[in-house]
N, C-alpha and C positions, 0 to 999 in steps of 0.2 A: 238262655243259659243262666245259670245262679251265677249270683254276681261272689266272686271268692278269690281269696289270693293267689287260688290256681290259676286266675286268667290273666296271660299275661297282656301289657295295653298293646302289643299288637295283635292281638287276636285274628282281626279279620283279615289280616297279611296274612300269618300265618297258615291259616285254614287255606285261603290260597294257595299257599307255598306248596302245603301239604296234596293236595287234590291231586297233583298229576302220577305220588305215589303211592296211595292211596290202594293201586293196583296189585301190589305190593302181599297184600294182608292174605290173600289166597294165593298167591301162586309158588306153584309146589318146582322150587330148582334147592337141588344139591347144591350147588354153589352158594346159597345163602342159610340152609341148613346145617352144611360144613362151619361156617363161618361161627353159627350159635353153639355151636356143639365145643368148637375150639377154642369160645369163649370161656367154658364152664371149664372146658379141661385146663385151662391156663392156671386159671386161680381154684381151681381143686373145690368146684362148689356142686351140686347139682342139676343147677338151673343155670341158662342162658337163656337172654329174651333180643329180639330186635321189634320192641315196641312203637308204633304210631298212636299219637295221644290226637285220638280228632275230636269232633266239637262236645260229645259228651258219653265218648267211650271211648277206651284205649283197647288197638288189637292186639294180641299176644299172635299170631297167624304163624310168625316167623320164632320158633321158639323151641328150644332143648331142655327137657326133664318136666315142663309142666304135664298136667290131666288133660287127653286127649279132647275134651271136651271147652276145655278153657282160652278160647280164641280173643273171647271180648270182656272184658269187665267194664263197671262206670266208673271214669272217671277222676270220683270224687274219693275213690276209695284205693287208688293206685299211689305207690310212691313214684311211679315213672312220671307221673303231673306234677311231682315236686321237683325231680331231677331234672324235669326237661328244662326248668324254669332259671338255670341256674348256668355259669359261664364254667364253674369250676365242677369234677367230682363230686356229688352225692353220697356221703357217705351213712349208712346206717350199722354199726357194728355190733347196736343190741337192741333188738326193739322190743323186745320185754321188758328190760329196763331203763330203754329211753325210747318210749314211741316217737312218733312224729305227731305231733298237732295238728296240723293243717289235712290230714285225710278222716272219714271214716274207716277206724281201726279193723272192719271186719270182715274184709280178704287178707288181711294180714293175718288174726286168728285164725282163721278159717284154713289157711296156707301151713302154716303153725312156722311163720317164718321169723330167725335170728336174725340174720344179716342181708342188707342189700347194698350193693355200692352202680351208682347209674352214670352215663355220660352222654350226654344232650348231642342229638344228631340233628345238624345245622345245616341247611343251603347256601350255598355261593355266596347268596345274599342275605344270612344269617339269621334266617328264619329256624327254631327250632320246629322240627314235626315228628320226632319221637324221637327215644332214650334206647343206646342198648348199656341191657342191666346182667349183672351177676348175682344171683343170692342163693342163699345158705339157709338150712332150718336151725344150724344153731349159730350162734356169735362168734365173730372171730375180730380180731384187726385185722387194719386194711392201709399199709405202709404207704408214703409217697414212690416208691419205684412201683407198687402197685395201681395208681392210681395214674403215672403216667401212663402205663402199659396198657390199663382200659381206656384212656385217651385216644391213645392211637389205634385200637381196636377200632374205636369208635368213628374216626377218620377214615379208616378202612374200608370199613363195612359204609360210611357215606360217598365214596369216593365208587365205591361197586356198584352204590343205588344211582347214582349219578349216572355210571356211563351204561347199563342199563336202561335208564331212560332217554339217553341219548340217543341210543342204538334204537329203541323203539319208536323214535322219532323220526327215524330215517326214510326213504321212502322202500325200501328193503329190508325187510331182517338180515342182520351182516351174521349169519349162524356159523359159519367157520372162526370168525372173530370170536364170538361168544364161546364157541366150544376150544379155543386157545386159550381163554381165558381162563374159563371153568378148568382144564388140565393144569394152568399154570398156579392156580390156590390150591389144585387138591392136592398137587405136591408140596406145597410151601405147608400147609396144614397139616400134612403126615409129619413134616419134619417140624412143624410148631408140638404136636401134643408128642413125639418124642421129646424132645425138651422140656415141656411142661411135666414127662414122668422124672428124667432127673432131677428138677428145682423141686420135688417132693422131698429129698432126701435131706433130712433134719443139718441145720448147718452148724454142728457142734466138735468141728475141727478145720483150723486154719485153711488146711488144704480144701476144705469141704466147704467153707467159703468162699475161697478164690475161684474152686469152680462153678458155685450160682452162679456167681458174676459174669463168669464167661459166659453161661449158659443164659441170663437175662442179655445181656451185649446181642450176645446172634439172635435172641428175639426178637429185639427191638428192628435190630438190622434187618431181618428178614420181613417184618409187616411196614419197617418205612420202603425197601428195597417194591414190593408189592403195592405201595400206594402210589410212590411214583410211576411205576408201568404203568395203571390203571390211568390216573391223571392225564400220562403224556396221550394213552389212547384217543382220549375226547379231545385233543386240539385244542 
């Protein structure tokens, strides 16, 4: 591997960490398709990704609005290698006129992408093994109540890979469990991207912003209300 500031010193933990979900990159569930889709529609972007950065390619497998063709990239050329690498939000709100450094620029050209904002999906044992990301082809700001909100996205969607691999660990596929599960996000996600269509509406009246607020509140409430079910599942 090129020695670069993308690696981080635990590497060979990491890659570790990473291998058992690894399975992850091909497998085709609604339930985690929902998940990226609900992504993009939160923060009004066109792309969702639930990326793994392994040893010298990152999968896009798990992903909403990318070219059906674009599963894998290197790398060295991803801001997901930059976000992984990081405890807090990645934010990129122009990257035409403020690239990133540390990548080759040219899937970002090539993508003709503005904005990315990423959050480091962590194991137990706090291993990063990939980022889910949101981006934009043109520039936007990217607030603190937005950056918690990908946080716990992020949480989320590690908490589903978790008990997922749990369950395949089992010596049974528990598939009634799984498909309680899967019913119990595709509701919570009907009622997230209805929410995500009201916080569209411009907040240029008092009343019009007490009710984002509301409407961020029951977000929040419904994906931490969701992480916990998930959680208490795996014991």
């Amino acid at each position: 591997m090129p020695l670069s500031p993308l690696t981080p010193s635990d590497e060979a933990l990491r890659l570790q960490a990473l291998r058992p979900y690894q399975l992850f990159n091909t497998m085709q569930d609604e339930t985690f398709t929902g998940l990226v889709r609900l992504a993009a529609r939160l923060f009004h972007v066109p792309i969702g990704i639930i990326a793994f950065v392994e040893e010298e390619e990152v999968r896009f497998g798990l992903n909403h609005g990318l070219p059906p063709d674009l599963d894998r990239v290197n790398r060295w050329e991803t801001l997901c290698s930059v976000a992984m690498l990081r405890e807090e939000i990645s934010v990129f709100e122009d990257l035409e006129a403020q690239p990133c450094d540390l990548i080759n620029p040219i899937l970002v050209q090539r993508l003709r992408l503005g904005f990315y904002a990423g959050s480091a999906l962590r194991t137990p044992e706090g291993h990063a093994i990939g980022v889910l990301c949101v981006i934009d082809h043109q520039p936007r700001t990217f607030s603190p109540a937005e950056a918690d909100l990908l946080q716990r996205l992020g949480t989320l969607v590690m908490d589903l890979l978790g008990l997922r691999l749990h369950l395949l660990r089992q010596s049974t596929w528990d598939q009634p469990l799984w498909a309680a599960i899967y019913t119990r996000l595709t509701d919570a996600i009907l009622h997230l991207e209805a929410l995500a269509g009201y916080s569209s509406v411009p907040a240029d009246k008092p009343a019009t912003l007490a009710h984002l607020a509301a409407t961020r509140a029951e977000t929040l409430r419904v994906i931490d209300v969701l992480s916990k079910d998930i959680q208490a599942l795996q014991g």
